[in-house]
N, C-alpha and C positions, 0 to 999 in steps of 0.2 A: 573555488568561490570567487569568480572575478567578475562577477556584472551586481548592478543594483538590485534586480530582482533577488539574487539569490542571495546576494548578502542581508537582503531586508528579510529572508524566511529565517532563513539561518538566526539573523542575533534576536528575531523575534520569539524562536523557539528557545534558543540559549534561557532570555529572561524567563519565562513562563514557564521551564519547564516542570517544575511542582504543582505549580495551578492547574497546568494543561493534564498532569497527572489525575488531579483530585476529582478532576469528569469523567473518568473513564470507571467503568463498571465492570470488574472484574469477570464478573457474571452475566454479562450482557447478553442476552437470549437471543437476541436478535443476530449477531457477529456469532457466537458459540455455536448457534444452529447452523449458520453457514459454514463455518469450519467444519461441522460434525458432517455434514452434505461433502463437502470436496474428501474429507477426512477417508471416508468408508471407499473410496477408490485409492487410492493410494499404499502402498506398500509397506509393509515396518519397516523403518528406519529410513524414510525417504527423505532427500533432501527437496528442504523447503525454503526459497529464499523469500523474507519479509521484508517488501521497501518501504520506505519510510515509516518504519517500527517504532517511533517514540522510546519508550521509556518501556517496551516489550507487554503492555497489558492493553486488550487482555490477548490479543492473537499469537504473538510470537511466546508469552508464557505455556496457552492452551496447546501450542502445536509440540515444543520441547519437553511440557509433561507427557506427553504420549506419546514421546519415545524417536520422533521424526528429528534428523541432523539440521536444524536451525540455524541458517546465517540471515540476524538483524542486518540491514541497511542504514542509516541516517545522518544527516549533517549535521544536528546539534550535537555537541559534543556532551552538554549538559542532559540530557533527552538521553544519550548512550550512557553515561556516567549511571543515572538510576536505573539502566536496561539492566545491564551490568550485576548490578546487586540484585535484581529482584528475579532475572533469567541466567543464572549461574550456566547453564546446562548448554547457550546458543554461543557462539560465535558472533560479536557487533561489526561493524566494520562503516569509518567516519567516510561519508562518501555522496557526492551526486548522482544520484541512480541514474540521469541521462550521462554520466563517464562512466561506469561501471562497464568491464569489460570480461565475459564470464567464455570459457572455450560451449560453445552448442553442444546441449544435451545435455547439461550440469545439475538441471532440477528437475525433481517432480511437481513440483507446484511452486507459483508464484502467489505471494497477497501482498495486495495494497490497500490500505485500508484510509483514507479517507487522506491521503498522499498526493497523488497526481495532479492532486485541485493547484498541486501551489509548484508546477512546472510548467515553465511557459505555453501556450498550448499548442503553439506551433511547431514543437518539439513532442508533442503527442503522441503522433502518428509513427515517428522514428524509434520513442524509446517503446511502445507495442510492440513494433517490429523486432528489438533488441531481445525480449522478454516471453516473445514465441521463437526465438534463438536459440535461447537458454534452455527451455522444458528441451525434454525427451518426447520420443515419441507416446502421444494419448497424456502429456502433461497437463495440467490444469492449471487454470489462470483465473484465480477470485479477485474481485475489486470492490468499492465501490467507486462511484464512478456518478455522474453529473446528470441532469433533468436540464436544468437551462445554461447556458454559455452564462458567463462573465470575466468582467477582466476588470480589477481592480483591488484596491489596499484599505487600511484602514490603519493608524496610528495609534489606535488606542483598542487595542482590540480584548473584546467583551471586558473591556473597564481597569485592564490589568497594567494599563500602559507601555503595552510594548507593541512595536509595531507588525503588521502581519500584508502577505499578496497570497489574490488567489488569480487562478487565470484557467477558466477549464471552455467546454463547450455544452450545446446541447443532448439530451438523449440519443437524437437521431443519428446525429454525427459522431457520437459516441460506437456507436453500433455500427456503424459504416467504417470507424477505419479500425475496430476488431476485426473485421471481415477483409478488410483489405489487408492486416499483417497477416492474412491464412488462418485465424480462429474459428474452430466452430462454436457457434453459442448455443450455450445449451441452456441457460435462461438469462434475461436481464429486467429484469422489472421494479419496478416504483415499491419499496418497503419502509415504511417509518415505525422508528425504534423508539423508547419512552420515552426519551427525549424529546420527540415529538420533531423531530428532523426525519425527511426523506430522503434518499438517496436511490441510485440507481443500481440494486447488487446485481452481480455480473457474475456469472460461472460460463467458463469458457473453456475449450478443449482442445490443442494441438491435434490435429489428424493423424492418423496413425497411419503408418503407410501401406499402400495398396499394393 
């Protein structure tokens, strides 16, 4: 953690991380259905790495009860601390997912669940590339993932006083540098969850070789 951007995610999650817990729906139909979609291709016991896992609910919980070898990603240490007790079963590991460095072909699936938003975005396109490295061959790569670009912070975020950065792109472009780390998409479209946020969910597939 040595620039301002990351340091501003990082202590922003540090403080909030109970608050940023108490929004998350353990049961979210919306995240659950996508998991259960990527889920039924995938193998028993596959490994699954989850970036920027929070505090493990509800993805990297869902994915360790049914049996898949789960390694959590995340910088808060505080966010890992409650991963920790509430996902006994995973593996956390404190870390920058753009440094993350995994030997090719180390997973069956990758998710990111509402993560990427807050890596700079010009490093986008690189850590894609990192993360279709990683899967095996016919891997899968769930996200969600962005509708419109922006690049900016807020100091006081949703009221709780801590400070937060987000930095992503548009759909389009979204879609264009899945396609240029070699993904094949197999769906990305506009879903809103009861929360009444939209998001861009993304199921995508490492080629298998010809």
């Amino acid at each position: 953690m040595n620039d301002p951007h990351r340091e501003l995610v990082e202590k922003g999650y540090d403080r909030v991380a109970k608050q940023y817990l108490a929004t998350k729906d353990p049961q979210d139909p919306l995240a659950l259905s996508a998991l259960e979609e990527m889920a039924r291709d995938l193998p028993p016991g596959a490994a699954v790495l989850d970036l920027g896992c929070g505090a493990g609910v509800p993805a990297t919980r869902w994915l360790a009860a049914r049996g898949f070898t789960v390694t959590g990603v995340d910088f808060s240490e505080r966010q890992l601390g409650l991963a920790r007790k509430l996902v006994p079963d995973a593996t956390f590991v404190k870390a920058d997912m753009t440094a993350l460095e995994f030997e090719p072909g180390t997973f069956g699936a990758v998710v990111a669940f509402h993560s990427i938003i807050h890596v700079p975005r010009e490093e986008h396109l690189a850590l894609l590339e990192k993360i279709h490295r990683w899967l095996g061959p016919g891997g899968l790569f769930l996200a969600t993932l962005t509708l419109t670009g922006f690049e900016g912070e807020d100091y006081d975020w949703e009221g709780w006083g801590a400070p937060m950065r987000w930095s992503h792109y548009d759909a389009e472009t979204n879609v264009t540098m899945l396609r240029r780390s070699g993904f094949d998409i197999l769906h990305a479209e506009p879903r809103t969850g009861d929360d009444e946020e939209t998001w861009l969910w993304t199921l995508a597939r490492k080629d298998l070789p010809r």
